[in-house]
C-alpha positions in Angstrom: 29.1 -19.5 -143.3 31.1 -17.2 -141.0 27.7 -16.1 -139.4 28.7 -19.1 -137.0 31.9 -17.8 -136.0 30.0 -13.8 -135.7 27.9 -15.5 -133.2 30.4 -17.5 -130.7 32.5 -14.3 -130.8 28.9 -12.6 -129.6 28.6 -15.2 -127.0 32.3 -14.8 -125.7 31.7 -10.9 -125.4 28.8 -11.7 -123.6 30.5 -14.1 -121.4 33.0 -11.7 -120.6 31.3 -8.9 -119.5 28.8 -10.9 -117.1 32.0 -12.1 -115.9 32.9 -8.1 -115.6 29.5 -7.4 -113.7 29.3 -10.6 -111.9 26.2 -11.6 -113.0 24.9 -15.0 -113.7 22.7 -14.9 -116.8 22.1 -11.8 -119.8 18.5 -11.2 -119.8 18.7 -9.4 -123.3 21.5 -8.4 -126.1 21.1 -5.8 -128.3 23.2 -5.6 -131.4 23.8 -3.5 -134.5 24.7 -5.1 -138.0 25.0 -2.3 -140.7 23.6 -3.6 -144.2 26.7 -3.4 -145.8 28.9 -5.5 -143.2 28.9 -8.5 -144.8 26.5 -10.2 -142.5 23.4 -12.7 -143.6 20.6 -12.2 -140.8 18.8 -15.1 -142.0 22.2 -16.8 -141.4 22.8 -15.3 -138.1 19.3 -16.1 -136.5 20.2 -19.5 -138.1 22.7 -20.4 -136.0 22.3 -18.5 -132.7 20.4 -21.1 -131.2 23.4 -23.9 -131.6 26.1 -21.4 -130.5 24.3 -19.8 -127.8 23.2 -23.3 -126.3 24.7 -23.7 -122.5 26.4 -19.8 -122.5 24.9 -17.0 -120.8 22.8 -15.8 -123.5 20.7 -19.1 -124.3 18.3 -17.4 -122.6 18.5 -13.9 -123.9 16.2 -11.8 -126.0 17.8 -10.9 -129.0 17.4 -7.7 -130.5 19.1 -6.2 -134.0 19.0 -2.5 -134.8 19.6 -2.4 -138.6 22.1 0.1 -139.9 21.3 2.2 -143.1 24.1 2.3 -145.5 25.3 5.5 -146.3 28.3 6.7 -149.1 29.7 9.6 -150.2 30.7 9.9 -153.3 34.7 11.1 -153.8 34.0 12.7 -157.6 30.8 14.8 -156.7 30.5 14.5 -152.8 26.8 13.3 -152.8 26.0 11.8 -149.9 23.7 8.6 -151.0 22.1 5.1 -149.5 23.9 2.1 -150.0 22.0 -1.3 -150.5 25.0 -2.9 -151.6 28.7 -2.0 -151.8 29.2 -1.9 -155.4 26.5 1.0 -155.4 27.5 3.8 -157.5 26.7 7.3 -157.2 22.9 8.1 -158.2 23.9 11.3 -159.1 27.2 10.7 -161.4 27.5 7.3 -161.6 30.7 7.3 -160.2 32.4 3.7 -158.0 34.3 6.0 -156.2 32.7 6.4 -152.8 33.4 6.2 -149.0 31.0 4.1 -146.5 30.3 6.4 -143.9 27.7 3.9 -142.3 26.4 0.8 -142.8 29.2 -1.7 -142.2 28.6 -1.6 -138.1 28.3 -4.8 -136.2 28.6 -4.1 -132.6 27.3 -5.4 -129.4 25.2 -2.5 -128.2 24.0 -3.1 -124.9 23.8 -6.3 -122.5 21.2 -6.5 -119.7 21.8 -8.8 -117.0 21.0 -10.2 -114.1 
């Protein structure tokens, strides 16, 4: 479960910049997890509570933008919506694509006080 892991390296961003702003406490994070990045949500809301516990963000609203996955294909250059990377092609069939989007995770914005 490297959800874990995802989330104390959230915490230490979060730590660090409130450390940056001088601030005492985040009142809300806001992240962005594309769909193809590898990342269980279920997972992730799973363990926040643990590894936020005592940091800066234990009392943080959390919010997640989902990012769409998007690929290209490299035989036909269809442009397409990825659920999953082993998605082919819906117009050729072809495995040979590039993920434009969809494999984001990224601490968007921080509000603190």
């Amino acid at each position: 479960m490297h959800e874990l892991s995802i989330a104390i390296g959230i915490v230490k961003i979060a730590e660090d910049e409130t450390a940056k702003a001088k601030a005492k406490q985040v009142t809300k994070i806001e992240l962005e997890i594309g769909v193809l990045s590898g990342i269980e949500l279920e997972s992730l809301n799973f363990v926040w509570e643990s590894a936020v516990k005592n940091t800066v963000l234990e009392f943080a609203k959390k919010e997640i933008d989902i990012i769409k996955g998007i690929g290209k294909c490299l035989d036909c250059d269809t442009e397409f919506e990825m659920k999953y990377v082993y998605d082919t092609c819906p117009k050729c069939k072809s495995n040979f694509k590039g993920i434009l989007k969809g494999k984001e995770l990224r601490v968007k914005a921080i509000e603190v006080i």
